[in-house]
N, C-alpha and C positions, 0 to 999 in steps of 0.2 A: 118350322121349327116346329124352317122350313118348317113338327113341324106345324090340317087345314080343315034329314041329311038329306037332300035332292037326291031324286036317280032318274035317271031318266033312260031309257031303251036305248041301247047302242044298236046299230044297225048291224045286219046279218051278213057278216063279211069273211073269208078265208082266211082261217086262223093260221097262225104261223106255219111254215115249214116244221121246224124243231115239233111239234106239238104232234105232228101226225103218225111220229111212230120213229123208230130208230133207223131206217132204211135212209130218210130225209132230212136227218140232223143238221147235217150242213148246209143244208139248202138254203140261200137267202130267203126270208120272209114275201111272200107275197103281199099281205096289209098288216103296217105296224097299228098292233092296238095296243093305246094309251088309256092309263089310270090316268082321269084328272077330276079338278073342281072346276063346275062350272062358273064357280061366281066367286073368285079368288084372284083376282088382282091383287099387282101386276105378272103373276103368277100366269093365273090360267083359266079363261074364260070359254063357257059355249060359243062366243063371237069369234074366237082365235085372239083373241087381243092381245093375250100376254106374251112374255115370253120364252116359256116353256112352251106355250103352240108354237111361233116362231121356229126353235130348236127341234121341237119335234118334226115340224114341217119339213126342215133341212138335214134333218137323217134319214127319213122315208124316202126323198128325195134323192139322198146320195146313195140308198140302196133297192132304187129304182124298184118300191112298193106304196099302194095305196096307204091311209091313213084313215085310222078309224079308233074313235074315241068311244069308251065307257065314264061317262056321267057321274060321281058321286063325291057329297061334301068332305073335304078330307076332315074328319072327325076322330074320335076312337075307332078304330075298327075298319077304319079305312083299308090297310092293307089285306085284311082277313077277306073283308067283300068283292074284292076288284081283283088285285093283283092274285091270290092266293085261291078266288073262286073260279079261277081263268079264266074270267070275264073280258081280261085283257092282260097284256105281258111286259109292260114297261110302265112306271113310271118315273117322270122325267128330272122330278128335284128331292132327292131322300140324302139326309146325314150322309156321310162317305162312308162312316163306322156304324150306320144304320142293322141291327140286330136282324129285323124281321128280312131284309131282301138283300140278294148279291149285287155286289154294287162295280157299278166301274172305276176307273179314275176317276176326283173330280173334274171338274171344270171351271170351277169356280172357288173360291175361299172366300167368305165376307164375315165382316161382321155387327153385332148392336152398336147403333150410334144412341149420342145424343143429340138430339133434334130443338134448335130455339129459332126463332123468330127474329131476336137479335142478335147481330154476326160477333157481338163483342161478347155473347155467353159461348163460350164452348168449354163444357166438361170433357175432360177426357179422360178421368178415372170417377168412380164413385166416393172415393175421399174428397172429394175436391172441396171445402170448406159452403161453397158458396149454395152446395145443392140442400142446404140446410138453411137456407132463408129463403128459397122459390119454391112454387105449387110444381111437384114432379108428375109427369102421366108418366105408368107402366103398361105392360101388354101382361094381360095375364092370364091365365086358364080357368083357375075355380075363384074362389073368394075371400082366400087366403094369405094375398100378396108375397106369395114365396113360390113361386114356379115356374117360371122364367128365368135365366139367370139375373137379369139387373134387379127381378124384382124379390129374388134370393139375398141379392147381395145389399140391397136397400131396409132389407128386414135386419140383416146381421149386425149390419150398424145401426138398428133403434129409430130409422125411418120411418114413419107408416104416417103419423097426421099430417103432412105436409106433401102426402102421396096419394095420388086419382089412380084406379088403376081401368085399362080397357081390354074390355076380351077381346084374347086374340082371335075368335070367330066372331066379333061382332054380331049385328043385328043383319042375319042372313037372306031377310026380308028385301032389303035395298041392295043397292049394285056396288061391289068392291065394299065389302061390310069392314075387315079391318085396316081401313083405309079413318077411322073415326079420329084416333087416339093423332094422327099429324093434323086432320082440321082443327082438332082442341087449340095444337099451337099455334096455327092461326088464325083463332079466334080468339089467342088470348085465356082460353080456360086454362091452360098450366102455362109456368114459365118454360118449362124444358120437358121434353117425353124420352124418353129410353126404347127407341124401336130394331126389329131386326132391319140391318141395312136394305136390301132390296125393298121390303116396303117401303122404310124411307125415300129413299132415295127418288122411286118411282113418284110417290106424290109428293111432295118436300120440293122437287122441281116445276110441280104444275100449279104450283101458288104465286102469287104474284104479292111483292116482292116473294123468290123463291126464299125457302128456309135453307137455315146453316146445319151443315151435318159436321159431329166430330165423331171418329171412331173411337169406341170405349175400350177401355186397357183394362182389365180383367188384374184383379191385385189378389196377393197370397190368401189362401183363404175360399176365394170366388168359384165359383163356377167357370167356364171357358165362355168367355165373350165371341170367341172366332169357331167356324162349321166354314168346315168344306162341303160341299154341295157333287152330288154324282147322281147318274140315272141307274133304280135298281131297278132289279129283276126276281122272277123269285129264285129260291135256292138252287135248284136243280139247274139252272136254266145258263149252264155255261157258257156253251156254244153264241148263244143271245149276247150274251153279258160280253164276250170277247169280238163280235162283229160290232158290238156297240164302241167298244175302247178306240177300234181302227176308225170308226167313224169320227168320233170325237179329235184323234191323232188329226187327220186327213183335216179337219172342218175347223180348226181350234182358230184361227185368225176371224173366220166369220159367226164363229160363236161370242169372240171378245167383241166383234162389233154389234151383234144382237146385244149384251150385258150392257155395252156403254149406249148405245143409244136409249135404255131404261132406266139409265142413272144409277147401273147397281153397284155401292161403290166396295173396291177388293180391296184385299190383306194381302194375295197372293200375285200378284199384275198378270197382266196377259199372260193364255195360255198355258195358266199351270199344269206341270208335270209331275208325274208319279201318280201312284197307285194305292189305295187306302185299302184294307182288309179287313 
């Protein structure tokens, strides 16, 4: 919010077909390079760990080219440095209505849950009476508790002393930095947290007792609670952008089992179709 400065040297690898001139436009890609974070679980790590590596792994693959990663924190500026300095030519999780890059289909639709520790809390709107007597975690950006949706919609209603809030870049220093705000709830430092679903859901299940996810329901007024998720590309980059859609078509069954084995829970179920613009 998808969406994420390390940099570190991508290796010296044969930049797309499309790139080298108009003669090769068509050309399937010899090595797909990827914009990512190295240290963004469960997203996308140097290790491959996440599942954007995964996904990326399985489109390189389906169009029988190498894979090769550019390095940088997804921050401000992310797209400016990476995708935009062609550094590299995809990356693999942006908005589907994402402004800066051309996007494919989604793949996915999720959205912010609420996250508690006890299975008998589940909010599933930000009315809910009860989120007015518990210590709420938010994910937030600056230090203003209004930039996130839930944490937009927790202002509008007069929330805020009863509200922890945790950047969503956490402390970049340690491994899966916004991973901070689900330990809170199992440690007990808030009753409930407001997180985007795939973070949730990726840590939320490797806790023991796991935590309860409820999807949040976005009320008149709010922000949109639910993003559809697509890999963009930059503008120009059509040709890319529509071998990517076939991929996606082609791969959509073992892309919903990369999602559910991450725990990322959808608004959309398997295989969402259509096209975002």
């Amino acid at each position: 919010m998808s969406s994420r400065c390390l940099r570190l040297a991508a290796p010296a690898l044969v930049a797309l077909g499309l790139a080298a001139g108009a003669g090769q436009a068509e050309e399937p890609p010899r090595t797909l390079r990827v914009c990512a974070d190295p240290n963004n679980l469960p997203f996308s790590n140097a290790q491959g760990e996440g599942f954007e590596n995964r996904i990326a792994r399985l489109i390189a693959a389906d169009l029988g080219a190498g894979l090769a990663y550019t390095w940088w924190a997804q921050r401000r500026g992310f797209i400016r440095n990476t995708l935009n300095a062609r550094a590299c030519d995809l990356v693999v999780g942006v908005p589907a209505d994402d402004e800066l890059t051309l996007t494919t289909r989604p793949y996915y639709r999720s959205s912010y849950v609420a996250l508690a520790r006890d299975p008998g809390l589940r909010v599933a709107t930000l009315d809910d009476p009860v989120l007015r007597k518990v210590r709420i975690g938010v994910q937030i950006i600056g230090d203003d508790f209004a930039n996130t949706p839930p944490a937009h919609g927790l202002s509008r209603r007069g929330m805020v002393e009863n509200v922890r809030g945790y950047l969503v870049y956490g402390n970049y220093a340690k491994a899966a930095p916004a991973a901070a705000i689900v330990r809170a709830v199992a440690l007990r430092e808030v009753d409930v947290a407001l997180v985007w679903g795939p973070l949730a859901g990726y840590f939320a299940a490797r806790e023991r007792p796991p935590l309860a996810l409820t999807p949040l329901a976005a009320a008149a007024g709010d922000l949109p609670f639910e993003f559809a998720i697509a890999i963009g590309v930059r503008r120009q980059d059509q040709a890319l952008r529509d071998r990517l859609d076939a991929v996606l078509e082609r791969r959509a069954s073992e892309i919903d089992r990369i999602l559910a084995e991450y725990h990322v829970p959808r608004v959309d179920g398997p295989a969402a179709a259509g096209r975002a613009r």
